[in-house]
LORO-476445 format. One record per residue: residue in three letters; residue number from 1; z, y, x of N, C-alpha, C in turn. Coordinates in steps of 0.02 Angstrom, whole numbers, plus 50000, padded with zeros to 5 digits. Atoms other than C-alpha are relative to their C-alpha. Layout:
<atoms>
code/pos/n.Z/n.Y/n.X/ca.Z/ca.Y/ca.X/c.Z/c.Y/c.X
ALA/NUM/Z/Y/X/Z/Y/X/Z/Y/X
...
</atoms>
This chain:
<atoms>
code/pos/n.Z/n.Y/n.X/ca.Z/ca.Y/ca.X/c.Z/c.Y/c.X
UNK/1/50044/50055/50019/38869/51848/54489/49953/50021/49943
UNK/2/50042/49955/50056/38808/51935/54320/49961/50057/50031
UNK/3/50031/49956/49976/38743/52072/54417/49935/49974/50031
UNK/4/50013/50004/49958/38675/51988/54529/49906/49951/49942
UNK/5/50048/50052/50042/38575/51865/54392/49974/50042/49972
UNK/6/50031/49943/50048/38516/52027/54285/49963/50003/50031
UNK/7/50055/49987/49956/38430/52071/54444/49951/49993/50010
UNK/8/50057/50043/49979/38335/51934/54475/49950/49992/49928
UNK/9/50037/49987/50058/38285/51942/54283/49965/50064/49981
UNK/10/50055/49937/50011/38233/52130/54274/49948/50011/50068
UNK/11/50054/50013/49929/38154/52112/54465/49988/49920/50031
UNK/12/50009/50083/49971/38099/51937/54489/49951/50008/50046
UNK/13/50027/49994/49910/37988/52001/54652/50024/50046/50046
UNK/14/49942/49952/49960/38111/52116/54708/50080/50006/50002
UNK/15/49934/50010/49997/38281/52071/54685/50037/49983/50065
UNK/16/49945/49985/49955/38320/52060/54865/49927/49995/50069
UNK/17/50051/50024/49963/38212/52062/55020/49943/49943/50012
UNK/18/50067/50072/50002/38149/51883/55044/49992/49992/49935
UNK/19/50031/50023/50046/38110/51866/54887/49943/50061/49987
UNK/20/50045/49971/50000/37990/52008/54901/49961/49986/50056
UNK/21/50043/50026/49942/37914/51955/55068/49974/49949/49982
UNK/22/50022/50064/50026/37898/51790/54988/49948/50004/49942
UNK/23/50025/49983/50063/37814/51869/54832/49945/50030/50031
UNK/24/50063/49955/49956/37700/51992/54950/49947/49939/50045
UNK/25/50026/50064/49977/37653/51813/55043/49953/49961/49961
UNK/26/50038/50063/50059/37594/51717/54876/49936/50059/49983
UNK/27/50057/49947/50008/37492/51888/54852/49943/50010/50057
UNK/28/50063/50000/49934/37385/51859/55025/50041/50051/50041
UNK/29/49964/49956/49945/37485/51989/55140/50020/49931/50070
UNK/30/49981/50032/49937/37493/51930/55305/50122/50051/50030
UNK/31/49942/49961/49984/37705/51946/55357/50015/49957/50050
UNK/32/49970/50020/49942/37777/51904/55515/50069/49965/49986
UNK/33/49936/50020/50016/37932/51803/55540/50068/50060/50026
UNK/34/49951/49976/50008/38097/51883/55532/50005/50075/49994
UNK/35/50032/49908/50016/38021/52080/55460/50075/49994/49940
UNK/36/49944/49974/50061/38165/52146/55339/49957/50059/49962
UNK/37/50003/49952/50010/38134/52238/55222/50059/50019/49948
UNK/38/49936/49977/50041/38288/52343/55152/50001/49995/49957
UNK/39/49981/49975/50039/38266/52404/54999/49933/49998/49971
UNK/40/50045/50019/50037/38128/52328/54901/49978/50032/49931
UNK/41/49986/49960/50052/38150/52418/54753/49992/50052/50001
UNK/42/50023/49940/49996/38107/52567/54829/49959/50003/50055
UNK/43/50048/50007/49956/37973/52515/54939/49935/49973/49941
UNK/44/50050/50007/50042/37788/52516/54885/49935/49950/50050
UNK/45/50031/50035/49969/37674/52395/54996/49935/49972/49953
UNK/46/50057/50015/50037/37492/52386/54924/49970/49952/49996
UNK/47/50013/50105/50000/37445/52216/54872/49926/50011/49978
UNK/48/50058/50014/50034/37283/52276/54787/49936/49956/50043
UNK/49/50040/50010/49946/37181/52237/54956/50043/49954/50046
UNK/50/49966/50037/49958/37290/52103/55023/49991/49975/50055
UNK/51/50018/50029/49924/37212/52032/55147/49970/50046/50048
UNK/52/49995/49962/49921/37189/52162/55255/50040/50046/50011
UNK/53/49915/49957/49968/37370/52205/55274/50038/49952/50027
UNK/54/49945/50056/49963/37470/52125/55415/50035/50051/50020
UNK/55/49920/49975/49978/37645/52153/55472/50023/49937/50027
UNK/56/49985/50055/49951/37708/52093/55621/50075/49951/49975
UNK/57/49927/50024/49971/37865/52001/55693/50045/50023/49967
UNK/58/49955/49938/49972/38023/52093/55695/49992/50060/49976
UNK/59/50006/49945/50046/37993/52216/55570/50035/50026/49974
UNK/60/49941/49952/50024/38102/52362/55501/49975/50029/49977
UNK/61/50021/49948/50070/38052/52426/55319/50043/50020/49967
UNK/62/49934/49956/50031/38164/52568/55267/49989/50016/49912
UNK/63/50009/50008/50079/38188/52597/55093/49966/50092/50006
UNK/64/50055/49965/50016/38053/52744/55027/49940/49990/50039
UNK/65/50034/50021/49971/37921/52662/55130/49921/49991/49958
UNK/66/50065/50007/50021/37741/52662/55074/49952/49973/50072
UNK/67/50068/50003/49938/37598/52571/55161/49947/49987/49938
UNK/68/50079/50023/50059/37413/52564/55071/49968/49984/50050
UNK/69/50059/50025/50001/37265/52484/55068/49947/50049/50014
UNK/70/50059/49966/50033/37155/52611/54994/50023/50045/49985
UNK/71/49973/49922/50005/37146/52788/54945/49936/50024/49941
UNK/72/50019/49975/50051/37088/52831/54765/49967/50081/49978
UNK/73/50051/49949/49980/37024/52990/54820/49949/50010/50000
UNK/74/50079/49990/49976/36860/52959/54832/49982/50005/49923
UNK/75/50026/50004/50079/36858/52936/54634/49974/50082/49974
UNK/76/50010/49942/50007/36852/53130/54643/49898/50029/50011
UNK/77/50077/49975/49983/36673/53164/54733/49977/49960/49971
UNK/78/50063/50043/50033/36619/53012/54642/49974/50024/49932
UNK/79/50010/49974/50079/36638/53120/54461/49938/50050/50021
UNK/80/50041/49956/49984/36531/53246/54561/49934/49983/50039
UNK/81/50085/50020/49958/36380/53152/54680/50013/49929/49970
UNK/82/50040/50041/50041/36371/53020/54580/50042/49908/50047
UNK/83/49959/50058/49966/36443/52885/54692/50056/50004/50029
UNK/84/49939/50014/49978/36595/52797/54748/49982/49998/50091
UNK/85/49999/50012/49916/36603/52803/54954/50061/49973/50026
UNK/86/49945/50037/49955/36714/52679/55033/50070/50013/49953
UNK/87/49932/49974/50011/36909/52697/55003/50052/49956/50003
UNK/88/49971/50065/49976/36970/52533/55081/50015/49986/50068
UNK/89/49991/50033/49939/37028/52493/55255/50058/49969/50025
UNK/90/49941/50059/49999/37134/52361/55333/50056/50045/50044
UNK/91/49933/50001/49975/37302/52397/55395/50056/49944/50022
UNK/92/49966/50044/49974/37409/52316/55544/50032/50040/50032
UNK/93/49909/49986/49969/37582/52338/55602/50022/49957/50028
UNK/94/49962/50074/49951/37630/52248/55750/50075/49948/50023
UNK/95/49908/50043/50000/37799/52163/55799/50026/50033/50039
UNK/96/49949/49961/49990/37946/52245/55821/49993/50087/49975
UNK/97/50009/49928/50037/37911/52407/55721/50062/50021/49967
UNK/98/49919/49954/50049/38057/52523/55646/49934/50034/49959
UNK/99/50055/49940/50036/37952/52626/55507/50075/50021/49964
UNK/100/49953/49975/50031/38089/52763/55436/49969/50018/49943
UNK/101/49986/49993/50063/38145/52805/55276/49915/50054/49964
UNK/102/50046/49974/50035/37996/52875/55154/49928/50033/50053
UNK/103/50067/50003/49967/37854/52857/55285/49956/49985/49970
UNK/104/50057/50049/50040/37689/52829/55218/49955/49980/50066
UNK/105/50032/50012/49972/37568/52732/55314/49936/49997/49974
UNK/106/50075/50010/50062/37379/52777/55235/49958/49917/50042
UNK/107/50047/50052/50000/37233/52651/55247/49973/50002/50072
UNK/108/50054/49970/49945/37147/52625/55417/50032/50016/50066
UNK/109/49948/49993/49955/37316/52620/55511/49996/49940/50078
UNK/110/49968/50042/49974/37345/52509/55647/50059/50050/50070
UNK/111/49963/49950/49989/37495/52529/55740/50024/49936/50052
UNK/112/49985/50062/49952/37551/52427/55902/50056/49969/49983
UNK/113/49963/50033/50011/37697/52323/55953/50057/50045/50025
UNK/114/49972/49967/49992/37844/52396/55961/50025/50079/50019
UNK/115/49993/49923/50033/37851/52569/55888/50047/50006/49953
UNK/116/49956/49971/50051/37968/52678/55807/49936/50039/49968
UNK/117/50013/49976/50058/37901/52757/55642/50043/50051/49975
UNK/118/49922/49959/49999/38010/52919/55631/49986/50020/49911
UNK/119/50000/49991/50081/38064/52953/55438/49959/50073/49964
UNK/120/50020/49961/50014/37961/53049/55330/49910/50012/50038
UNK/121/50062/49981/49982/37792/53027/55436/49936/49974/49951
UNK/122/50054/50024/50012/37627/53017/55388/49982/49968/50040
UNK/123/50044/50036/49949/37517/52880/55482/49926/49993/49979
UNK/124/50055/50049/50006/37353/52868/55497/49972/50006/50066
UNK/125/50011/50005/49928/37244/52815/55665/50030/49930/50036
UNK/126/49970/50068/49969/37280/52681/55777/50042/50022/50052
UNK/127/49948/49985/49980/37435/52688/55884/50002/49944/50059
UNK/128/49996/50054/49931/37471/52608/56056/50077/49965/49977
UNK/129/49955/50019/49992/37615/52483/56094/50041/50062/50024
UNK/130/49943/49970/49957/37780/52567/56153/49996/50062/49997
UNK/131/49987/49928/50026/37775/52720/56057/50045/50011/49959
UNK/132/49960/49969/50063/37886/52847/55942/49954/50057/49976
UNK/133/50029/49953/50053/37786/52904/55801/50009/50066/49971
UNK/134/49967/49956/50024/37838/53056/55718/49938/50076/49962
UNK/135/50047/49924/50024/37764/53228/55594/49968/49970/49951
UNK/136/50036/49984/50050/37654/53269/55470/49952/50044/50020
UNK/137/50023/50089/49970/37502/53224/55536/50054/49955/50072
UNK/138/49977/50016/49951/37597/53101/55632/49972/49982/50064
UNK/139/49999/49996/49916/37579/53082/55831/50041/49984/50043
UNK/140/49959/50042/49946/37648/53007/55981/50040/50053/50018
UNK/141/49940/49973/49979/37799/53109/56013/50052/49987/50068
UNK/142/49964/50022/49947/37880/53005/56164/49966/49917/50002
UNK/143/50009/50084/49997/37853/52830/56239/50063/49970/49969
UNK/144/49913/50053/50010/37977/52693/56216/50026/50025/50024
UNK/145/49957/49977/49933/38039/52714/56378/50045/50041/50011
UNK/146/49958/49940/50004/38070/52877/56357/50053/50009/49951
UNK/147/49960/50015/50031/38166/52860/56216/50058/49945/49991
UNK/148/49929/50041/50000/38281/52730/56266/50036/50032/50061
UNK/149/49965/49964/49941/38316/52822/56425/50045/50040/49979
UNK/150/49971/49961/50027/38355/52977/56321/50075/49968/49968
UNK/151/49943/50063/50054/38467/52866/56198/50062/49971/50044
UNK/152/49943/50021/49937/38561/52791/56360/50045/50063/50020
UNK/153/49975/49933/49971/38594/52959/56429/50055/50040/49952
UNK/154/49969/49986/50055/38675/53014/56280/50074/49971/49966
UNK/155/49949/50051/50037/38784/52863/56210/50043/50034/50016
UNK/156/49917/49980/50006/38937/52917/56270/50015/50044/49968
UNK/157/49989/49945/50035/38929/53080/56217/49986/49998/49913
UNK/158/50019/50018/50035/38858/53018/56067/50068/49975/49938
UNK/159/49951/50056/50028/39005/52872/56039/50069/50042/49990
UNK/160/49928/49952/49986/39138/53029/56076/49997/50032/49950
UNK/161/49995/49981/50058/39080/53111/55936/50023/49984/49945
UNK/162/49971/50061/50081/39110/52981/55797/50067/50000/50024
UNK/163/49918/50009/50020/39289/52957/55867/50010/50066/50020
UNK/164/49958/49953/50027/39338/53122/55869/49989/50009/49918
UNK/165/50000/49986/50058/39266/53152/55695/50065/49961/49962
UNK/166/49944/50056/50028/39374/52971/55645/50064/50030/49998
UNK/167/49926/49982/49992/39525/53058/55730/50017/50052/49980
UNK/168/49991/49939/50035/39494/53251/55659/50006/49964/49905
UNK/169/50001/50028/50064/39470/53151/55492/50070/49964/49977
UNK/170/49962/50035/49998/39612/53031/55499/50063/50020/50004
UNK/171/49952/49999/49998/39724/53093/55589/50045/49945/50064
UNK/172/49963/50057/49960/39744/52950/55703/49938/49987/50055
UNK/173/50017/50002/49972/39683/52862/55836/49925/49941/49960
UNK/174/50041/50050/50032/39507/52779/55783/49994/49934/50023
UNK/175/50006/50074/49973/39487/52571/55791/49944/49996/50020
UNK/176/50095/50024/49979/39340/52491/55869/49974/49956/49947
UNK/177/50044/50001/50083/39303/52419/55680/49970/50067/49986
UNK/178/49996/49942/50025/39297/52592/55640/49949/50058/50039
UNK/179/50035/49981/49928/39182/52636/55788/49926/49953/49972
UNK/180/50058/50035/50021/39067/52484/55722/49955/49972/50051
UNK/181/50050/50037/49955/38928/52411/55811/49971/50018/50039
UNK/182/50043/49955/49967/38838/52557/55886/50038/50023/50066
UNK/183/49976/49985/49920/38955/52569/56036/50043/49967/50030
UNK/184/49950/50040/49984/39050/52430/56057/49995/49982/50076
UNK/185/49989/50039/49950/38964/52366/56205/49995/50066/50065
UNK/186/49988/49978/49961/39012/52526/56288/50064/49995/50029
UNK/187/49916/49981/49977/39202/52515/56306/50017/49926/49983
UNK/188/49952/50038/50012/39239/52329/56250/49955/49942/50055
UNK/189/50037/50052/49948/39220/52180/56373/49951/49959/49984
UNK/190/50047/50040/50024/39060/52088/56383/50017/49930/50011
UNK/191/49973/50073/49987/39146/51895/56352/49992/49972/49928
UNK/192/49997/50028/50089/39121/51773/56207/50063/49999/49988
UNK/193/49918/50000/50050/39306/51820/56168/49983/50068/49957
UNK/194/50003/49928/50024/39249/51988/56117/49950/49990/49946
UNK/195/50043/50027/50065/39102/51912/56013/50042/49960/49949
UNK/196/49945/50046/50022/39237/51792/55945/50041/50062/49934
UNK/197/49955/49925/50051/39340/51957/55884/49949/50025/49964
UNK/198/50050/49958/50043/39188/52042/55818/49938/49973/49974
UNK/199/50063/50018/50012/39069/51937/55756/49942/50024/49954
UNK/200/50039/49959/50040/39002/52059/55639/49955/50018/50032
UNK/201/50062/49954/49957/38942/52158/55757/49953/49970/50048
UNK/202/50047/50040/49926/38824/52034/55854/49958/49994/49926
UNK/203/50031/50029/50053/38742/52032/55682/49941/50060/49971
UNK/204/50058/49931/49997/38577/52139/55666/49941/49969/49946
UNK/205/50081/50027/50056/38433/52128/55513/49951/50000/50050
UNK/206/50068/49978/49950/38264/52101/55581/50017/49974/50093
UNK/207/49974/50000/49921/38333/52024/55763/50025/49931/50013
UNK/208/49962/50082/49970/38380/51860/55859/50052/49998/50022
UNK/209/49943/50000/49983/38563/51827/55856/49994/49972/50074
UNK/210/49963/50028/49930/38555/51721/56032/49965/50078/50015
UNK/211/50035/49961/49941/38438/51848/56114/50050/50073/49988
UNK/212/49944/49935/50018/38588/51984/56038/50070/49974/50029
UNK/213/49933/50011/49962/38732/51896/56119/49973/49993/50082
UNK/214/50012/49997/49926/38631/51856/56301/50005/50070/50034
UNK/215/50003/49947/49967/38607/52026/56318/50067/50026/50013
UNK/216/49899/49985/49993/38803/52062/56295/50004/49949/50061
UNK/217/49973/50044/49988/38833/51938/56379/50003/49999/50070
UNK/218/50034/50005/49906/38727/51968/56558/49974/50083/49978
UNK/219/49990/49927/49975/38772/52160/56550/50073/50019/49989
UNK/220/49926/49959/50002/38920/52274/56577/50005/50060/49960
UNK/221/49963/49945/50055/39035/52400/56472/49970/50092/50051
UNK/222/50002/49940/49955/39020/52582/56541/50074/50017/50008
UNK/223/49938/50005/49991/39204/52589/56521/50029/49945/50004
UNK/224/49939/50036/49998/39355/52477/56580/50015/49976/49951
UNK/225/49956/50033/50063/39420/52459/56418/49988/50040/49924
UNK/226/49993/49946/50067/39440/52555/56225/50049/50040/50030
UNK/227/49950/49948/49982/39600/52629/56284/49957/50075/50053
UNK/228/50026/49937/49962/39481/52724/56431/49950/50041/49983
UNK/229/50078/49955/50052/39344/52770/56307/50050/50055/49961
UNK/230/49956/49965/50050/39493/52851/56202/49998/50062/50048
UNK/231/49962/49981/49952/39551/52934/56354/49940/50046/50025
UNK/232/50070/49938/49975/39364/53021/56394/50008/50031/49949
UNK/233/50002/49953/50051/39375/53092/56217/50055/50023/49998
UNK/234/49940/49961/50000/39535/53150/56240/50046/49983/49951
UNK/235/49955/50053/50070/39627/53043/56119/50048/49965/50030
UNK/236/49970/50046/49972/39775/53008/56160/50048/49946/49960
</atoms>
């Protein structure tokens, strides 16, 4: 509770997400409903030029995140020809965006709907829907598509990894707490008894709880059970 009140007294527009979205709002920023942003405190979002920065929907701002306005650069040739040239353009980020950890997005960005932002990129340029960003200069690297295909193809092998690590680590056989959210709805039954048991895990920043249980709900496991997920990794 003391912690928590210091907070809000040494960061009174950053002490927790919405209260920085809410603070970036009273500053003219256009923000979409239900955008997260993690880690406010280490995110830099340029208010100088407010109004021509939107951010969609469904937004995912990782903590070291930079987006600007403007680019102070130009103050350089202006010591030398005598004038300032431009150094302002608007920036939009559509709905459903992931931007990773210490991405910057310069001035002059726009960036469609639903894109990944891979960590560490630069952005500048305009960007189609249903891309994965990625580099330094960044560039379209894969569609969506392609990247959820990949991502599918994978899971298991993926989900086999973490429980052997759990079980080389442990010592034992790993739980499906312990497994977490990222593969549950491969091995455990899709029934609101199983949401019932885990209601953690139907619980996502940035995301619509119903539209996160329908999808459980009206799809299937890739395995029978946990016991037969154990049983592909060799766990017995």
């Amino acid at each position: 509770m003391f912690k928590q009140l210091l907070k809000r007294l040494v960061f009174p527009h950053s002490y927790s997400g919405e209260a920085y979205k809410n603070w970036l709002r009273k500053c003219g920023v256009e923000i979409g409903e239900h955008t997260e942003v993690f880690s406010p405190n280490h995110t830099m979002i340029d208010v100088n030029r407010k109004y021509i920065l939107t951010i969609g929907d469904y937004c995912k701002i990782t903590s070291g995140v930079t987006i600007l306005t403007h680019d102070y650069s130009r103050s350089i040739p202006a010591r030398v020809y005598g004038e300032y040239v431009g150094g302002a353009l608007p920036v939009k980020i559509g709905d459903n965006v992931f931007i990773g950890q210490n991405a910057t997005i310069l001035m002059g960005t726009t960036i469609g709907n639903n894109c990944i932002v891979g960590a560490g990129a630069v952005v500048k340029g305009t960007f189609p829907d249903n891309v994965v960003i990625a580099g330094n200069p960044a560039r379209v690297v894969c569609t969506l598509e392609e990247f959820y295909n990949k991502s599918k193809q994978r899971v298991a092998d993926d989900a086999k990894r973490c429980a052997l690590a759990i079980y080389e680590r442990t010592g034992r056989r790993p739980t499906v707490e312990e497994m977490c959210d990222s593969y549950i709805e491969l091995y455990m039954p899709h029934t609101k008894e199983t949401i019932d048991a885990y209601p953690g895990m139907f619980v996502r920043a940035a995301d619509d709880a119903d539209r996160i249980v329908n999808d459980f709900l009206n799809s299937k496991p890739t395995f029978e059970s946990f016991e037969a997920f154990l049983e592909y990794c060799g766990i017995q």
